[in-house]
N, C-alpha and C positions, 0 to 999 in steps of 0.2 A: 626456165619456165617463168611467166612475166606474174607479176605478182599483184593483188589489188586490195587497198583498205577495204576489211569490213565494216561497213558504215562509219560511226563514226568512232569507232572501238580503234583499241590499240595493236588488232592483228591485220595480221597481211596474209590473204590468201589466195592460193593459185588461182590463175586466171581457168584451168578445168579443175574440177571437182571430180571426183569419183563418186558415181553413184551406187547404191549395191542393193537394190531392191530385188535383185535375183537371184539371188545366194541365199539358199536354204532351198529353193523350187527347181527354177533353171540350174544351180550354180552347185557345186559340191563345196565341202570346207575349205580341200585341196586347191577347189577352183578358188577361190574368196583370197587365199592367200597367196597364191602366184598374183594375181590383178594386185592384189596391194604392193606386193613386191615392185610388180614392173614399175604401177604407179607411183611409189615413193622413190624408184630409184630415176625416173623420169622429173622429176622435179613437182609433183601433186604429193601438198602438206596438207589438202582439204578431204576428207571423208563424211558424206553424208547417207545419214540412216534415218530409221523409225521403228516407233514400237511395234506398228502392226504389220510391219517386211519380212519376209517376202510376199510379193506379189503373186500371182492374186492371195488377199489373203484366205487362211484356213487356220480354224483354231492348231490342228494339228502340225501346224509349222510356224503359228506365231511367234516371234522373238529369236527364230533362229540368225536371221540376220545381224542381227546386234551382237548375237553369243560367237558369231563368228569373227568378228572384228574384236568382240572380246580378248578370243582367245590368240589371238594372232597378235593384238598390243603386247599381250601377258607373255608372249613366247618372244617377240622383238625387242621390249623393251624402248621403242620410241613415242613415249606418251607424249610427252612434252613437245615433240618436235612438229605434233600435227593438230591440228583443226577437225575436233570432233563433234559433226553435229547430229542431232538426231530429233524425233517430234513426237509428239502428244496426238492420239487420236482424238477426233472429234465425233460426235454420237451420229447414228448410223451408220450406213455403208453395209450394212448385213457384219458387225461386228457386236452380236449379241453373249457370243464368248467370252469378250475380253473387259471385264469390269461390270457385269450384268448390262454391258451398252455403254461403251466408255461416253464421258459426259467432262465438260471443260469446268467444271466447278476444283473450290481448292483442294477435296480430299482428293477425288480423282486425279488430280496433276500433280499432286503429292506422291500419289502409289506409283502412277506411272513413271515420275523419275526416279524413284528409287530400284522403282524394277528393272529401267532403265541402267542405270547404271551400276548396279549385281550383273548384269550381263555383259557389260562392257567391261566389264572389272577394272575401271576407273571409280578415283572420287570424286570428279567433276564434267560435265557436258562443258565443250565451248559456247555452243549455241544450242539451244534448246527451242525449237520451232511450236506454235501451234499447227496442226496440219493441215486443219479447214474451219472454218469459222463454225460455231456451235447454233448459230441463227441461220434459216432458209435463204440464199441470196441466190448469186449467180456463179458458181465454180462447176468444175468438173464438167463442162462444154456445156451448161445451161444457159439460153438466152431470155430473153423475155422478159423481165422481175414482174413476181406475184406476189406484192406486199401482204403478209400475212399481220394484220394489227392483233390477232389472239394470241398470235404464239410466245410462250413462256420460255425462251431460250435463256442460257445460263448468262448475265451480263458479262460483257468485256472487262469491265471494270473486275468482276469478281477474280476472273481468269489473269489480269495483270495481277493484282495485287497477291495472287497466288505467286507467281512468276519474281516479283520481286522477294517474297519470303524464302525461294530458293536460291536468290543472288546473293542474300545478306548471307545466307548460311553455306555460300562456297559451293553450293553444289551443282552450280549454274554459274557460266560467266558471261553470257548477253544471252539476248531472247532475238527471234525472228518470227515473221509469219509464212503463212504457205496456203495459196490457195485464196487469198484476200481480194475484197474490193479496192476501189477506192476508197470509199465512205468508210468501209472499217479501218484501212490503214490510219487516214487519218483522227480516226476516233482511238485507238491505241497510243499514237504520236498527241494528241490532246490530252488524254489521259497522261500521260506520263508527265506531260511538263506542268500539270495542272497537281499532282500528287510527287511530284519527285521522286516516281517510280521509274525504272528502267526502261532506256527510249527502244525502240526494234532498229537491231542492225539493218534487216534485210526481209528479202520478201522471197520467197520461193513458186514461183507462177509457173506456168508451161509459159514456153517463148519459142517458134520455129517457124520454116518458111510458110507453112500453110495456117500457122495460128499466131499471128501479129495482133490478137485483142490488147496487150499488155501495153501496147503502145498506146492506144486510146487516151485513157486515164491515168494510168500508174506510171507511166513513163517518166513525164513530166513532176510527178510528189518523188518517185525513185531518185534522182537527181536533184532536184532541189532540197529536200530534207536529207539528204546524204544516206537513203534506204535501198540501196542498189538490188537488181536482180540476183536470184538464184535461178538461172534456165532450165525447169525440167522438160523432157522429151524433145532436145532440140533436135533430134532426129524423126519426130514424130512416131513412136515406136515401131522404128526402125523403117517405117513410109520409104522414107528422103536418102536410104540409102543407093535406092531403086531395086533393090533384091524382091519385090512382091511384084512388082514389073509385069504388064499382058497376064494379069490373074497369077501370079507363080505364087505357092508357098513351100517354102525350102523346108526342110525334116528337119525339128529342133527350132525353128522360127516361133518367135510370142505369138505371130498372130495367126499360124498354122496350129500350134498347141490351143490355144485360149483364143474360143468363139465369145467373148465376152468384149475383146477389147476392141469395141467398131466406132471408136472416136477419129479414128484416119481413115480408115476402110471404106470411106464413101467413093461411089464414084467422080465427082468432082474433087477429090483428094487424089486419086489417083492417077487425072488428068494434069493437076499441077503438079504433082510427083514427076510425071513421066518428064514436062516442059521442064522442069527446074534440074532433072539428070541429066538433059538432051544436052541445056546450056553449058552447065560442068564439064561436060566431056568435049565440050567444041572449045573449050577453054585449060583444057590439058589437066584438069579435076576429076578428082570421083566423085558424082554427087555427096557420099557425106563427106568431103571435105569441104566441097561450097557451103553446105548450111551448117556443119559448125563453125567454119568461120566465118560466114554472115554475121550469127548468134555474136562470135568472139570481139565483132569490130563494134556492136554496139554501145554508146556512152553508157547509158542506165547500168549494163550488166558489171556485176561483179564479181561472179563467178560463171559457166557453162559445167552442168552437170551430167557427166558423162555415164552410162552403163554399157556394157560387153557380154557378153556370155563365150567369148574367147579372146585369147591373148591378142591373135591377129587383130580380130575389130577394136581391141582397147587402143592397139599400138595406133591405128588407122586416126582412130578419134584423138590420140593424144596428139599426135602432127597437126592435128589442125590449128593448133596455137602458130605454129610458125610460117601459116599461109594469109598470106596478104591477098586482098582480093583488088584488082584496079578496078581506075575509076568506070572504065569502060564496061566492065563486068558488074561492079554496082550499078548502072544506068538501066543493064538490061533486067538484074533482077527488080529492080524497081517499076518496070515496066512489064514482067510475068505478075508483079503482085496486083499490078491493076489491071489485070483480067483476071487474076482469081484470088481474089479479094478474099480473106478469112474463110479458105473453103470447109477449113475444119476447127472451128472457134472451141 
Protein backbone atom coordinates (compact mmCIF):
# COMPACT_ATOMS: atom_id res chain seq x y z
CA UNK A 1 0.00 0.00 0.00
CA UNK A 2 1.70 3.32 -1.16
CA UNK A 3 2.21 5.59 1.50
CA UNK A 4 1.82 9.58 1.80
CA UNK A 5 3.21 12.35 4.30
CA UNK A 6 0.71 13.87 6.35
CA UNK A 7 1.25 17.44 5.63
CA UNK A 8 4.05 18.48 7.03
CA UNK A 9 4.10 16.04 10.09
CA UNK A 10 6.37 13.24 10.71
CA UNK A 11 3.71 10.30 9.71
CA UNK A 12 3.05 8.58 6.67
CA UNK A 13 -0.23 7.58 5.74
CA UNK A 14 -1.90 5.08 3.57
CA UNK A 15 -2.86 6.34 0.35
CA UNK A 16 -6.80 4.84 1.35
CA UNK A 17 -8.05 5.54 4.68
CA UNK A 18 -10.72 3.57 6.23
CA UNK A 19 -13.70 5.29 6.95
CA UNK A 20 -16.23 4.17 9.60
CA UNK A 21 -19.09 6.38 9.84
CA UNK A 22 -21.30 3.29 9.59
CA UNK A 23 -20.55 1.19 12.29
CA UNK A 24 -22.79 1.54 15.00
CA UNK A 25 -26.06 2.20 12.24
CA UNK A 26 -25.30 0.19 9.12
CA UNK A 27 -22.32 -1.77 10.71
CA UNK A 28 -22.46 -4.15 13.71
CA UNK A 29 -19.21 -4.44 16.23
CA UNK A 30 -18.54 -7.72 14.57
CA UNK A 31 -18.79 -5.86 11.24
CA UNK A 32 -16.42 -2.73 12.56
CA UNK A 33 -13.83 -5.37 13.36
CA UNK A 34 -13.65 -7.83 10.43
CA UNK A 35 -13.13 -4.26 7.91
CA UNK A 36 -10.48 -3.33 10.31
CA UNK A 37 -8.91 -6.66 10.09
CA UNK A 38 -9.09 -6.83 6.29
CA UNK A 39 -8.02 -3.27 6.29
CA UNK A 40 -4.87 -3.57 8.36
CA UNK A 41 -3.88 -6.67 6.95
CA UNK A 42 -4.25 -5.00 3.50
CA UNK A 43 -1.72 -2.52 4.15
CA UNK A 44 -4.39 0.82 5.70
CA UNK A 45 -2.51 2.25 8.98
CA UNK A 46 -5.05 5.31 8.63
CA UNK A 47 -8.40 5.05 10.58
CA UNK A 48 -10.75 7.99 10.48
CA UNK A 49 -13.74 8.78 12.87
CA UNK A 50 -15.77 11.34 14.92
CA UNK A 51 -17.60 12.08 17.80
CA UNK A 52 -20.84 12.38 16.27
CA UNK A 53 -20.57 8.82 14.04
CA UNK A 54 -22.58 7.02 13.15
CA UNK A 55 -24.35 8.45 10.48
CA UNK A 56 -27.09 9.67 10.42
CA UNK A 57 -26.58 10.87 13.48
CA UNK A 58 -28.94 9.98 16.66
CA UNK A 59 -28.33 10.71 20.18
CA UNK A 60 -29.05 7.12 20.68
CA UNK A 61 -26.18 5.80 18.85
CA UNK A 62 -23.77 8.71 19.22
CA UNK A 63 -20.11 7.66 20.03
CA UNK A 64 -20.77 4.22 19.06
CA UNK A 65 -18.32 4.47 16.37
CA UNK A 66 -15.39 5.63 18.23
CA UNK A 67 -16.28 2.68 21.10
CA UNK A 68 -15.92 0.38 18.48
CA UNK A 69 -12.55 1.07 17.24
CA UNK A 70 -12.03 1.39 20.80
CA UNK A 71 -12.52 -1.74 21.65
CA UNK A 72 -11.04 -3.43 18.71
CA UNK A 73 -7.50 -1.36 19.45
CA UNK A 74 -7.79 -2.64 23.25
CA UNK A 75 -8.41 -6.39 21.99
CA UNK A 76 -5.49 -6.02 19.10
CA UNK A 77 -3.18 -4.18 20.67
CA UNK A 78 -1.87 -2.24 17.59
CA UNK A 79 -2.14 1.38 18.75
CA UNK A 80 0.99 2.59 17.69
CA UNK A 81 1.10 0.94 14.52
CA UNK A 82 -1.83 3.11 13.10
CA UNK A 83 -3.12 6.68 12.30
CA UNK A 84 -5.94 7.49 14.51
CA UNK A 85 -8.05 10.26 13.58
CA UNK A 86 -11.11 11.48 14.71
CA UNK A 87 -13.27 15.27 14.99
CA UNK A 88 -14.89 17.68 16.92
CA UNK A 89 -18.47 18.52 16.07
CA UNK A 90 -19.37 21.95 15.03
CA UNK A 91 -22.83 23.63 16.33
CA UNK A 92 -25.87 22.60 14.46
CA UNK A 93 -26.73 19.90 12.22
CA UNK A 94 -29.73 18.92 14.63
CA UNK A 95 -27.01 17.92 17.24
CA UNK A 96 -28.82 19.46 20.23
CA UNK A 97 -27.93 16.19 22.23
CA UNK A 98 -24.58 16.40 22.38
CA UNK A 99 -23.13 19.27 24.44
CA UNK A 100 -26.45 21.20 24.88
CA UNK A 101 -25.32 21.98 20.73
CA UNK A 102 -21.82 21.24 20.58
CA UNK A 103 -20.16 24.63 19.92
CA UNK A 104 -16.11 25.08 18.81
CA UNK A 105 -15.14 27.08 21.92
CA UNK A 106 -12.30 25.79 24.42
CA UNK A 107 -14.47 24.06 27.04
CA UNK A 108 -16.34 22.26 24.38
CA UNK A 109 -13.13 20.81 22.57
CA UNK A 110 -11.81 20.06 25.78
CA UNK A 111 -15.02 17.61 26.72
CA UNK A 112 -15.13 16.31 23.44
CA UNK A 113 -11.51 15.09 23.39
CA UNK A 114 -11.57 13.74 26.37
CA UNK A 115 -14.68 11.89 25.61
CA UNK A 116 -13.11 11.12 22.75
CA UNK A 117 -10.60 9.51 23.71
CA UNK A 118 -12.38 7.28 26.90
CA UNK A 119 -13.98 5.77 23.97
CA UNK A 120 -11.14 4.90 22.00
CA UNK A 121 -9.36 3.76 24.92
CA UNK A 122 -6.23 5.49 23.76
CA UNK A 123 -4.23 8.37 25.36
CA UNK A 124 -3.71 10.31 22.35
CA UNK A 125 -5.66 11.30 18.90
CA UNK A 126 -3.11 11.31 15.81
CA UNK A 127 -5.16 13.88 14.33
CA UNK A 128 -7.86 15.63 15.67
CA UNK A 129 -9.95 17.33 12.93
CA UNK A 130 -12.57 20.30 13.29
CA UNK A 131 -15.44 18.90 11.39
CA UNK A 132 -17.12 21.95 10.00
CA UNK A 133 -16.35 25.51 10.55
CA UNK A 134 -18.49 27.02 13.62
CA UNK A 135 -19.20 30.28 11.38
CA UNK A 136 -22.16 30.17 8.32
CA UNK A 137 -20.11 29.70 4.96
CA UNK A 138 -20.31 27.31 2.36
CA UNK A 139 -19.90 23.34 3.24
CA UNK A 140 -22.23 20.60 3.16
CA UNK A 141 -23.24 21.39 -0.79
CA UNK A 142 -24.18 25.00 0.02
CA UNK A 143 -23.59 27.40 -2.76
CA UNK A 144 -24.14 30.97 -3.00
CA UNK A 145 -22.36 32.90 0.30
CA UNK A 146 -24.77 34.97 2.53
CA UNK A 147 -22.32 36.99 4.46
CA UNK A 148 -24.01 37.20 7.73
CA UNK A 149 -21.89 40.57 9.43
CA UNK A 150 -24.23 39.93 12.97
CA UNK A 151 -23.32 36.57 13.47
CA UNK A 152 -21.41 35.85 16.69
CA UNK A 153 -19.67 32.52 15.88
CA UNK A 154 -17.01 31.17 18.10
CA UNK A 155 -13.53 32.83 16.67
CA UNK A 156 -11.00 30.50 14.83
CA UNK A 157 -8.43 31.94 16.83
CA UNK A 158 -10.38 30.73 20.11
CA UNK A 159 -10.87 27.10 18.51
CA UNK A 160 -6.81 26.97 17.65
CA UNK A 161 -5.59 28.00 20.69
CA UNK A 162 -7.78 25.30 22.27
CA UNK A 163 -6.34 22.84 19.86
CA UNK A 164 -2.85 23.70 20.58
CA UNK A 165 -3.53 23.36 24.56
CA UNK A 166 -4.25 19.81 23.65
CA UNK A 167 -0.83 19.32 21.73
CA UNK A 168 1.24 20.59 24.46
CA UNK A 169 -0.52 18.10 26.90
CA UNK A 170 0.01 14.84 24.62
CA UNK A 171 -3.43 14.35 23.93
CA UNK A 172 -3.44 15.49 20.35
CA UNK A 173 -0.53 14.99 18.02
CA UNK A 174 -1.48 17.37 14.76
CA UNK A 175 -4.80 18.97 14.16
CA UNK A 176 -6.84 18.98 10.63
CA UNK A 177 -9.82 20.62 9.14
CA UNK A 178 -12.85 19.11 7.50
CA UNK A 179 -15.47 20.68 5.72
CA UNK A 180 -13.31 24.25 5.20
CA UNK A 181 -13.08 27.12 2.83
CA UNK A 182 -10.43 28.60 1.51
CA UNK A 183 -10.58 31.71 3.56
CA UNK A 184 -10.73 29.77 6.66
CA UNK A 185 -7.95 27.33 5.76
CA UNK A 186 -5.87 30.01 5.29
CA UNK A 187 -6.90 32.03 8.38
CA UNK A 188 -6.00 28.79 10.56
CA UNK A 189 -2.44 28.54 8.48
CA UNK A 190 -2.09 32.63 9.48
CA UNK A 191 -2.89 31.96 12.71
CA UNK A 192 -0.67 29.36 13.46
CA UNK A 193 2.47 31.02 12.18
CA UNK A 194 1.41 34.40 13.55
CA UNK A 195 1.01 32.64 17.24
CA UNK A 196 3.30 29.53 17.01
CA UNK A 197 0.43 27.55 17.27
CA UNK A 198 0.13 24.16 15.56
CA UNK A 199 0.01 24.42 11.63
CA UNK A 200 -3.22 21.91 10.10
CA UNK A 201 -1.91 18.92 8.46
CA UNK A 202 -4.82 18.34 6.32
CA UNK A 203 -8.23 19.17 5.20
CA UNK A 204 -10.97 16.67 5.04
CA UNK A 205 -13.43 17.86 1.99
CA UNK A 206 -15.75 15.66 -0.11
CA UNK A 207 -13.76 15.10 -3.47
CA UNK A 208 -15.43 12.82 -6.48
CA UNK A 209 -16.29 12.50 -10.03
CA UNK A 210 -19.56 14.46 -9.79
CA UNK A 211 -18.19 17.16 -6.90
CA UNK A 212 -14.74 18.47 -8.17
CA UNK A 213 -15.48 22.03 -6.09
CA UNK A 214 -12.23 21.28 -4.07
CA UNK A 215 -10.33 21.96 -7.09
CA UNK A 216 -11.40 25.48 -7.35
CA UNK A 217 -9.69 27.06 -4.34
CA UNK A 218 -8.39 24.53 -2.06
CA UNK A 219 -6.40 22.60 -4.54
CA UNK A 220 -3.90 24.88 -5.18
CA UNK A 221 -3.31 26.19 -0.81
CA UNK A 222 -3.49 22.03 -0.43
CA UNK A 223 -0.27 21.62 -2.35
CA UNK A 224 1.39 24.52 -1.82
CA UNK A 225 1.28 24.84 1.97
CA UNK A 226 1.71 21.15 2.14
CA UNK A 227 -2.25 20.62 3.68
CA UNK A 228 -3.11 17.75 1.38
CA UNK A 229 -6.71 16.25 0.99
CA UNK A 230 -8.60 13.82 3.10
CA UNK A 231 -11.28 12.54 0.13
CA UNK A 232 -14.61 11.94 1.80
CA UNK A 233 -17.51 10.25 -0.32
CA UNK A 234 -15.32 9.56 -3.31
CA UNK A 235 -17.85 7.31 -4.15
CA UNK A 236 -20.56 9.86 -3.81
CA UNK A 237 -22.48 7.77 -1.31
CA UNK A 238 -22.18 5.00 -3.18
CA UNK A 239 -23.74 7.12 -6.63
CA UNK A 240 -20.38 6.12 -8.64
CA UNK A 241 -20.68 2.70 -7.90
CA UNK A 242 -23.62 2.43 -10.41
CA UNK A 243 -25.65 0.22 -8.13
CA UNK A 244 -28.68 3.00 -7.95
CA UNK A 245 -28.68 2.72 -11.70
CA UNK A 246 -32.31 3.34 -13.92
CA UNK A 247 -33.89 4.25 -10.21
CA UNK A 248 -32.54 0.87 -8.44
CA UNK A 249 -32.25 0.88 -4.66
CA UNK A 250 -30.77 -2.35 -3.35
CA UNK A 251 -32.15 -3.57 0.43
CA UNK A 252 -29.45 -2.36 2.94
CA UNK A 253 -28.31 0.63 0.45
CA UNK A 254 -27.70 4.37 2.54
CA UNK A 255 -29.70 5.88 0.13
CA UNK A 256 -32.69 3.21 0.00
CA UNK A 257 -32.50 3.29 3.95
CA UNK A 258 -32.01 7.22 4.58
CA UNK A 259 -34.40 9.55 2.58
CA UNK A 260 -32.34 12.23 4.01
CA UNK A 261 -29.20 11.85 1.99
CA UNK A 262 -30.23 13.75 -1.61
CA UNK A 263 -26.70 15.40 -1.99
CA UNK A 264 -26.28 12.78 -5.23
CA UNK A 265 -29.62 11.80 -5.91
CA UNK A 266 -30.25 14.56 -8.36
CA UNK A 267 -31.17 13.87 -11.62
CA UNK A 268 -28.24 15.27 -13.17
CA UNK A 269 -26.14 13.24 -10.73
CA UNK A 270 -27.61 10.39 -11.99
CA UNK A 271 -27.04 11.24 -15.50
CA UNK A 272 -23.22 11.70 -14.91
CA UNK A 273 -23.27 8.46 -12.74
CA UNK A 274 -24.62 6.44 -15.39
CA UNK A 275 -21.82 8.27 -18.32
CA UNK A 276 -18.98 7.85 -15.90
CA UNK A 277 -20.06 3.64 -15.25
CA UNK A 278 -20.67 3.43 -19.19
CA UNK A 279 -16.96 4.74 -19.56
CA UNK A 280 -15.44 2.07 -16.76
CA UNK A 281 -16.81 -0.62 -18.13
CA UNK A 282 -15.80 0.02 -21.88
CA UNK A 283 -12.45 0.23 -20.30
CA UNK A 284 -12.46 -3.16 -18.48
CA UNK A 285 -13.44 -1.15 -14.78
CA UNK A 286 -16.07 -1.23 -12.51
CA UNK A 287 -17.29 2.21 -12.05
CA UNK A 288 -15.98 2.41 -8.55
CA UNK A 289 -12.90 1.43 -9.48
CA UNK A 290 -12.68 4.45 -12.08
CA UNK A 291 -13.46 7.03 -9.38
CA UNK A 292 -11.44 5.95 -6.63
CA UNK A 293 -8.80 5.80 -8.62
CA UNK A 294 -9.38 9.11 -10.46
CA UNK A 295 -9.65 10.47 -6.52
CA UNK A 296 -6.11 8.22 -5.90
CA UNK A 297 -4.13 9.80 -9.01
CA UNK A 298 -4.81 13.24 -7.72
CA UNK A 299 -1.57 15.53 -6.60
CA UNK A 300 -3.40 17.60 -3.75
CA UNK A 301 -4.79 14.12 -2.08
CA UNK A 302 -3.32 12.62 0.72
CA UNK A 303 -5.21 10.19 1.56
CA UNK A 304 -8.91 8.69 -0.20
CA UNK A 305 -11.31 7.90 2.51
CA UNK A 306 -12.88 4.64 2.00
CA UNK A 307 -16.29 3.25 3.76
CA UNK A 308 -18.04 -0.46 3.18
CA UNK A 309 -20.80 -1.95 4.72
CA UNK A 310 -19.34 -5.36 3.54
CA UNK A 311 -16.09 -7.07 3.14
CA UNK A 312 -16.78 -7.44 -0.53
CA UNK A 313 -17.05 -3.57 -1.29
CA UNK A 314 -14.15 -2.77 1.21
CA UNK A 315 -12.05 -5.42 -0.73
CA UNK A 316 -13.26 -3.68 -4.18
CA UNK A 317 -12.42 -0.02 -2.78
CA UNK A 318 -9.22 -1.19 -1.33
CA UNK A 319 -7.89 -2.37 -5.08
CA UNK A 320 -8.31 0.62 -6.30
CA UNK A 321 -4.78 1.84 -5.08
CA UNK A 322 -3.33 -0.48 -7.63
CA UNK A 323 -5.24 0.82 -10.65
CA UNK A 324 -3.58 3.08 -12.87
CA UNK A 325 -5.76 4.81 -15.01
CA UNK A 326 -4.20 5.87 -18.89
CA UNK A 327 -3.90 8.65 -20.44
CA UNK A 328 -6.57 7.90 -22.84
CA UNK A 329 -9.10 7.20 -20.19
CA UNK A 330 -8.08 10.42 -18.22
CA UNK A 331 -8.74 12.57 -21.58
CA UNK A 332 -12.16 10.97 -21.71
CA UNK A 333 -12.92 11.60 -18.14
CA UNK A 334 -11.97 14.95 -18.47
CA UNK A 335 -14.11 15.51 -21.25
CA UNK A 336 -17.55 13.72 -19.12
CA UNK A 337 -16.62 16.51 -16.50
CA UNK A 338 -17.20 19.04 -19.07
CA UNK A 339 -20.45 18.28 -19.74
CA UNK A 340 -21.37 17.86 -16.30
CA UNK A 341 -19.56 20.16 -14.58
CA UNK A 342 -20.10 19.91 -10.57
CA UNK A 343 -23.50 18.21 -11.00
CA UNK A 344 -23.54 17.55 -7.39
CA UNK A 345 -21.29 20.40 -5.44
Amino acid sequence: MQTRKLGRTELDVSLICLGTMTWGEQNSEQDAFEQLDMATAEGINFIDAAEMYPVPPRPETQGLTESYLGNWLSRRGRRDDLVIASKVAGPGNGLSYLRNGPRLTREHIRTACEDSLKRLKTDYIDLYQVHWPARSTNFFGQLGYQHNGREQATPIEETLAALHELVGEGKIRHIGLSNETPWGTMQYLKLAEQCGWPRIASIQNPYNLLNRSFEVGLAEIAQREQVGLLAYSPLAFGVLTGKYLDGQRPDGARLTLYKRFSRYASDRGAAAASAYAELARAHGLSPAQLALAYVNSRGFLTSNIVGATSLTQLKENIGSAAVELSDDLMEAIEALHGDFTYPCP
